[in-house]
C-alpha positions as CSV (number, residue, x, y, z in Angstrom):
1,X,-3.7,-19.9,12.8
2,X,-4.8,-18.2,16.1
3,X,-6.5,-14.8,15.8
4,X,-9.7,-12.9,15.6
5,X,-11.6,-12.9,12.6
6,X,-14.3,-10.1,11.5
7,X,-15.3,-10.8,8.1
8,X,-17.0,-8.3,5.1
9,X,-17.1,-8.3,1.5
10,X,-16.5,-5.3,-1.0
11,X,-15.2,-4.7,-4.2
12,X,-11.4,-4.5,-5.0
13,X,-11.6,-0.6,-5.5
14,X,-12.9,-0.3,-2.1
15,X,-10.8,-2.9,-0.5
16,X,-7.6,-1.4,-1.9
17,X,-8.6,2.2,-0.4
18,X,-9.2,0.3,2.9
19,X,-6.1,-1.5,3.0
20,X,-4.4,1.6,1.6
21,X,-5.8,3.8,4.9
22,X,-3.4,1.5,6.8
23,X,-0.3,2.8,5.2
24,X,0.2,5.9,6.8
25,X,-2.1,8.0,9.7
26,X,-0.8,11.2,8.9
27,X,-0.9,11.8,5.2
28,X,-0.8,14.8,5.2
29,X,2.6,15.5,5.8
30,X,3.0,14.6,2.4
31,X,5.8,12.9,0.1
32,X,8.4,13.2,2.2
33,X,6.8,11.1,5.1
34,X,6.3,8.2,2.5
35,X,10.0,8.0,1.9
36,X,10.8,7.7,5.0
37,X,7.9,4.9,5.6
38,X,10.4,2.8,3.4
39,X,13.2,3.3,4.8
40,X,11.7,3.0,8.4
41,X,12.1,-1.3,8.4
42,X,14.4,-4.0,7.8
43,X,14.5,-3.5,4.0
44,X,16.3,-4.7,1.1
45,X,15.5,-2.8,-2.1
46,X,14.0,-4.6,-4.7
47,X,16.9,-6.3,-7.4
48,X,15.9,-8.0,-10.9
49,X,17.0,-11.8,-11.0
50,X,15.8,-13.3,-14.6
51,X,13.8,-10.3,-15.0
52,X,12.0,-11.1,-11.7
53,X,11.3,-8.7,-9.1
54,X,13.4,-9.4,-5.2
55,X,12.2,-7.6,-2.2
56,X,13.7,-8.8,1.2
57,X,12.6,-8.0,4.9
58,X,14.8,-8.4,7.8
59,X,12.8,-9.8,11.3
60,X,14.1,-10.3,14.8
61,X,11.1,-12.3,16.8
62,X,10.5,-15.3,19.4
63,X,9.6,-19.0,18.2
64,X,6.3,-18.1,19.1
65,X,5.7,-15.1,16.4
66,X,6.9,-16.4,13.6
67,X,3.8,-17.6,12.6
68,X,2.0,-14.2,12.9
69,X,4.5,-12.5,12.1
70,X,5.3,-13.9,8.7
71,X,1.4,-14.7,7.8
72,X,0.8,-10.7,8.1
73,X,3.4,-10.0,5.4
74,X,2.4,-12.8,3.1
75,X,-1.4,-12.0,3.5
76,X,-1.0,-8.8,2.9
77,X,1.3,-9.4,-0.6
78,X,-1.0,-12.2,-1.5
79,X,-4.0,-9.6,-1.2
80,X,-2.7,-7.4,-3.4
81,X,-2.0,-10.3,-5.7
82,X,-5.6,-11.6,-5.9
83,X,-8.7,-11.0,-7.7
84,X,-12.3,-12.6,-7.1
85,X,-13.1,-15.7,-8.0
86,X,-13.5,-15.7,-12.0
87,X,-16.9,-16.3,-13.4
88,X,-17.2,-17.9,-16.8
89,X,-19.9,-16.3,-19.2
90,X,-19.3,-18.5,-22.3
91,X,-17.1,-20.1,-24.5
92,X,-14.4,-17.1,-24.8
93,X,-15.4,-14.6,-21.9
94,X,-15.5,-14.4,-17.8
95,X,-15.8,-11.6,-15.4
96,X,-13.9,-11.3,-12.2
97,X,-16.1,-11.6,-8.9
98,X,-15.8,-9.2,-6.2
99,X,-12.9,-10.0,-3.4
100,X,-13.6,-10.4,0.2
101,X,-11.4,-9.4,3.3
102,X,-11.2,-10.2,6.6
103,X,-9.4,-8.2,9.7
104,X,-7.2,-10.4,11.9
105,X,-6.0,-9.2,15.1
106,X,-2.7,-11.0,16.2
107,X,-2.5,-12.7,19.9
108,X,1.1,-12.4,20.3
109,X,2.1,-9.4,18.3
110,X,0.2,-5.8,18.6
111,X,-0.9,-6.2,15.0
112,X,-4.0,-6.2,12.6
113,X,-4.1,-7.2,9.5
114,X,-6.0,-7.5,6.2
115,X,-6.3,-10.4,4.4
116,X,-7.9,-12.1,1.5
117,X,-11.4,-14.1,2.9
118,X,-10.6,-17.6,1.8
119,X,-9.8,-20.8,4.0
120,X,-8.5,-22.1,1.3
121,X,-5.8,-19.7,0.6
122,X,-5.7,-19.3,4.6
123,X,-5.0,-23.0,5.0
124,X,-2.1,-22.9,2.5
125,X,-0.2,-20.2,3.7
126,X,-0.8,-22.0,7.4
127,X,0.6,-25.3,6.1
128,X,3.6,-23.4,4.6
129,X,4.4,-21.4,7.9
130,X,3.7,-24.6,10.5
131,X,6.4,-26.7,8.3
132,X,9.0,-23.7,8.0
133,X,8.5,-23.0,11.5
134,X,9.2,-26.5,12.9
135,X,12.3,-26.8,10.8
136,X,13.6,-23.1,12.0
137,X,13.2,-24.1,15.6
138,X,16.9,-26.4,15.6
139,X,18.5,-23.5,14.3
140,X,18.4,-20.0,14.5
141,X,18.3,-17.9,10.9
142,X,16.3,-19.0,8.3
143,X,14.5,-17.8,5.0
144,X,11.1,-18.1,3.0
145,X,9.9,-16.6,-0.1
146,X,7.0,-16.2,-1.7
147,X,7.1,-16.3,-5.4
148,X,4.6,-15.6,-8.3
149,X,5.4,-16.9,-11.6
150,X,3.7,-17.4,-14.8
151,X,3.6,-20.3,-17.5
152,X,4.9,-19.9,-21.1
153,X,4.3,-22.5,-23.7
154,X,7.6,-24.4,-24.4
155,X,8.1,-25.8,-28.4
156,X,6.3,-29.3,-27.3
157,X,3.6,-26.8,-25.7
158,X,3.2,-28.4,-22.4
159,X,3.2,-26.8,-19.1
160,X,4.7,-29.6,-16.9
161,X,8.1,-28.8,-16.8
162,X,9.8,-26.4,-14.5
163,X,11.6,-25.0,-17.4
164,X,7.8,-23.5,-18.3
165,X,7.4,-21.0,-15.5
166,X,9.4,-18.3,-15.1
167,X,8.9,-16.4,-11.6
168,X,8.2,-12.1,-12.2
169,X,8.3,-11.1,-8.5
170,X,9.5,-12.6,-5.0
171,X,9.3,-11.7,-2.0
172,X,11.2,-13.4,1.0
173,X,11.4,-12.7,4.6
174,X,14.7,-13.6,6.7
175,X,14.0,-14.3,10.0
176,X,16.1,-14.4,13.4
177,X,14.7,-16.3,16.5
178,X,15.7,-14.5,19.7
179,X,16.1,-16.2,23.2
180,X,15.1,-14.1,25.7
181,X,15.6,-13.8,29.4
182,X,12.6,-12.4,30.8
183,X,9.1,-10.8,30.9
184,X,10.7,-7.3,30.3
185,X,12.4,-8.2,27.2
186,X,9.8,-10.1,26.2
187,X,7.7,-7.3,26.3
188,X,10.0,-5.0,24.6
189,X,10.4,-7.2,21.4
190,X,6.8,-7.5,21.0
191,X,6.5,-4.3,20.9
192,X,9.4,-3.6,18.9
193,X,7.7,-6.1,16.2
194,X,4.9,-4.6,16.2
195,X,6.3,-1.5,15.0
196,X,8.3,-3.6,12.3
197,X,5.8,-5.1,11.0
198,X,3.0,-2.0,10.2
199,X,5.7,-0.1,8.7
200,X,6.6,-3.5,6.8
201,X,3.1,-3.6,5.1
202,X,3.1,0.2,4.7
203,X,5.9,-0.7,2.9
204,X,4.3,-3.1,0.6
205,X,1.4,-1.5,-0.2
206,X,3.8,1.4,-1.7
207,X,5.7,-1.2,-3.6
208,X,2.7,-3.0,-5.0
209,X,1.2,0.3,-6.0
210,X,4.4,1.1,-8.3
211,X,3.7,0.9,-12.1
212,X,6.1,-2.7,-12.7
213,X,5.5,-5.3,-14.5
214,X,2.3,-7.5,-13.7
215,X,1.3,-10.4,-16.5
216,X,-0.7,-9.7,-18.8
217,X,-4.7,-10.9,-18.1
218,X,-5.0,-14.5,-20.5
219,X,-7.7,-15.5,-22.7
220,X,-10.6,-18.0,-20.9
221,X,-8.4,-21.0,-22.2
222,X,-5.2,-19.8,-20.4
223,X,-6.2,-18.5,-16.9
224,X,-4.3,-21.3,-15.6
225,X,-1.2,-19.8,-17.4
226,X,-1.1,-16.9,-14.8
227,X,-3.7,-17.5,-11.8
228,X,-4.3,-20.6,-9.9
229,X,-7.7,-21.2,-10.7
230,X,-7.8,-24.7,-8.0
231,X,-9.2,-22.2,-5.3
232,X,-13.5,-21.9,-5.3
233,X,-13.4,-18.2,-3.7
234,X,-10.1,-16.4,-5.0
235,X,-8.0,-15.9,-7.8
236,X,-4.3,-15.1,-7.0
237,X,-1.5,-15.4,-9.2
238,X,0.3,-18.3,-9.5
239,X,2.6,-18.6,-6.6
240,X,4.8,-21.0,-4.5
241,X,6.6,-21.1,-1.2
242,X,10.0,-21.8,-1.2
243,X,12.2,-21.8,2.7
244,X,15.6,-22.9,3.9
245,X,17.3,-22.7,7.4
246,X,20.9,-21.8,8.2
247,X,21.3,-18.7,6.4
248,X,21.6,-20.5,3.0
249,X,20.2,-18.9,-0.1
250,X,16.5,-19.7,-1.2
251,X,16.7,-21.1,-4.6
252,X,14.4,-20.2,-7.2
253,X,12.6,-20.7,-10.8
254,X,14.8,-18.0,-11.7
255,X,17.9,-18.9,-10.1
256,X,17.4,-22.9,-11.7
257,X,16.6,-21.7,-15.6
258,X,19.9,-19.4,-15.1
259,X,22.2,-22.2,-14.4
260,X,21.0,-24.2,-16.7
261,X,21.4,-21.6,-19.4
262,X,24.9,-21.4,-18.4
263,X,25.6,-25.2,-18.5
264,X,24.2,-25.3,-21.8
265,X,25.9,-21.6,-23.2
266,X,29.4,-23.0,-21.5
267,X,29.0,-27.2,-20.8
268,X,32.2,-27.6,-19.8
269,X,32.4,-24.8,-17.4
């Protein structure tokens, strides 16, 4: 993805305090201001589905911010929902390395942005975005979520089904591609998103500081139970991308286990 890059390492106390001095320039106006940081953007309050968490985020953009626009709000979760790579000490103990970030400064939005320093992880969410975008570009709405979920031994105690994860939180972002006339408007929405978007991750980083559920931190033999242990520089929990175009409704982990609990609770419903 296109952007500048300056890179550092520190540890997650000091990161989150960093990342945290982006919420709001004038804290000292107190609580009040905060509320009104959340109410400031295209917001959908967080609902429970199957016990999982829904946040939703309204953006208006061109074809050509999508990218950036949607990688600074999925960073920025996925930063949050990170640790450092895991270091095993022996047979039934590990420590949690320190986390790195990196600043990115968007080309076609006035935006920068934290996130977690990993081309791995980078290269996922990229993949993800390219692939949504080029399906969203022969319509006009469309949706993708990001959603964490954790595995739970079924009776045969396998982990290979979908029935074995169940999703806790998910975030999604429903997006509108404008076409605009000229240099003026042009210049108007990117300013326009630009606002959107830091009050967005102001936004988040109040909602990831709330006191909700998070799984519980596994035993050595059951990391892979929570965090997706396949990347060699961070540790975020387990999480998928899920889009659609159209305005249709993103399916889910949740959303799946539900139906089938009803086909099974009322089979000939």
């Amino acid at each position: 993805m296109t952007g500048t890059i300056r890179r550092t390492t520190t540890t997650q106390r000091e990161q989150r305090a960093r990342t945290a001095s982006h919420e709001d320039t004038n804290s000292k106006q107190g609580e009040l201001e905060k509320s009104e940081v959340l109410t400031a953007y295209p917001y959908t309050p967080g609902v429970c589905t199957m016990n999982a968490r829904s946040h939703t985020f309204t953006l208006q953009l061109e074809p050509c911010q999508l990218e950036e626009a949607a990688a600074s709000i999925f960073h920025t979760i996925l930063f949050h929902r990170s640790l450092g790579k895991f270091r095993i000490i022996d047979h039934s103990s590990y420590t949690a390395g320190s986390l790195g970030y990196q600043e990115v400064d968007c080309q076609l939005i006035d935006l920068t942005y934290i996130r977690c320093s990993s081309q791995s992880l980078d290269q996922t969410v990229y993949r993800q975005l390219v692939a949504f975008a080029r399906q969203l570009h022969s319509g006009h709405v469309g949706q993708i979520s990001l959603e964490f979920y954790q595995r739970r031994r079924n009776r045969w105690h396998t982990y290979q089904t979908a029935a074995s994860c169940f999703p806790w939180e998910v975030w999604s972002v429903q997006l509108e591609l404008l076409e605009l006339r000229d240099e003026r408007e042009r210049e108007l929405c990117r300013d326009r998103l630009g606002d959107t978007l830091r009050e967005t991750i102001c936004g988040i980083v109040e909602l990831v500081g709330r006191d909700d559920y998070l799984p519980d931190v596994p035993c050595r033999n059951e990391l892979h139970m929570v965090y997706d242990t396949s990347y060699p520089d961070v540790q975020p929990y387990l999480f998928q991308f899920r889009n659609t175009t159209q305005g249709t409704t993103v399916p889910s982990f949740g959303a799946t286990v539900g139906k089938t609990l009803q086909k099974l609770m009322d089979p000939f419903g």
